[in-house]
N, C-alpha and C positions, 0 to 999 in steps of 0.2 A: 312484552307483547303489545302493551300500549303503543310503545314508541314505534315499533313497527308497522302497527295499524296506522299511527299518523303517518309516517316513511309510506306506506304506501300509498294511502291517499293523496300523497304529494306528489308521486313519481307521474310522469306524464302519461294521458292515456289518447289515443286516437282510435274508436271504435272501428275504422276501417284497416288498421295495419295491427292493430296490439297484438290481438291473438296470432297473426300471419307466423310471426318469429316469435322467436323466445323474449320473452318479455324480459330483458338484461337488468333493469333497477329494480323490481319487485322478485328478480331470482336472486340476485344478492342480498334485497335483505333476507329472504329466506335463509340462504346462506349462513349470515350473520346471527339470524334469529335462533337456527339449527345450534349452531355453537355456541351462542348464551346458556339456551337452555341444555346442553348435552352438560356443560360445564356445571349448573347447577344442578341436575342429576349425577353425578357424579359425586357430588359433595353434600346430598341430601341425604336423610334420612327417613325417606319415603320412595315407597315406590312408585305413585302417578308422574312423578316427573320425569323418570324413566320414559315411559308412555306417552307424554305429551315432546319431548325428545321424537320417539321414535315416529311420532304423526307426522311432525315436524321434518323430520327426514325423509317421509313420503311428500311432502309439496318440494323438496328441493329435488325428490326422485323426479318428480313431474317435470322439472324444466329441464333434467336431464336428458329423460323423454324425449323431451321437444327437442330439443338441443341435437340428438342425434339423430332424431326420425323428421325432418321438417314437415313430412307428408300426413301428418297425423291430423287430423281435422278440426279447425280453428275454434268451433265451441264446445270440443269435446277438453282442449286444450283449458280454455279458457273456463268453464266448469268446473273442473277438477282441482285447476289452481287455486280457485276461489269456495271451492265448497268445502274445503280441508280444513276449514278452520270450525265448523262447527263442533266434529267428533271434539275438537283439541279443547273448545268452549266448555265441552259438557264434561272433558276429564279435568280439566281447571275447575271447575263447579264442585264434581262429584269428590276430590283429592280436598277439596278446601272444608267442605261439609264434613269428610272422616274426620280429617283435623280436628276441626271445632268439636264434633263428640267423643273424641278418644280425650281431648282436653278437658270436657267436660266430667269424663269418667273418671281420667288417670293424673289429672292434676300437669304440671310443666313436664316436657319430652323434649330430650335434644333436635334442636333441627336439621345438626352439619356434625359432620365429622370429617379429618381432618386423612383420615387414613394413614396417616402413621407416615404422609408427607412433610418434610422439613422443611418450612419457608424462611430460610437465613436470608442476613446479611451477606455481603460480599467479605469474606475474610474471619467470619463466622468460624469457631471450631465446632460447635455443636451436631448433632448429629441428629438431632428430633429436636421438634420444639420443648420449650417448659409445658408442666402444669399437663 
């Protein structure tokens, strides 16, 4: 998420054209951002990241949005792109605080699991991982 926030604040902004179209460098990382995190929901062992996934997939809905309707109104655009990240802020917060007190209560909890995916070599005979 960091890197992203930096990736955006890099991406070029022109207050008179930005909103007009789909904002193409900040929909991408969106993009990219969606699928880090969908990746790591997948392979966690919690459920906010699910959630923070799924917010995440609502700001790439938004450029979608845009993307298909150009007629939709530049600061409602522009809004919505940018205020998607709060909910995401406060399930990153609230997802990090269970943690800390389920840790607190229940000592070390797996983070990941593996789902019973086999990540071989090329020429590998195994058919799950070890262990």
């Amino acid at each position: 998420m960091i890197c992203a926030a930096i990736a955006s604040s890099l991406a070029p902004f022109d207050p008179a054209h930005t909103f007009r179209t789909i904002n193409v460098p900040v929909a991408g990382i969106d993009v990219v951002l969606f699928l880090a995190m969908w990746g790591i929901a997948i392979f966690a062992n919690r459920y906010w990241p699910i959630w923070l996934a799924a917010t995440q997939l609502v700001a790439v809905g938004i450029h979608a949005t845009r993307a298909y309707d150009p007629h939709i109104v530049a600061i409602a655009y522009g809004r919505l792109s940018g205020q998607i990240a709060y909910p995401m802020i406060a399930l990153l917060l609230a997802g990090t605080v269970r943690h800390r007190l389920r840790l607190a209560k229940h000592g070390i909890e797996p983070d990941w699991t593996n789902h019973g995916i086999a990540f071989l070599a090329p020429g590998d005979s195994r058919s799950t991982p070890a262990g």
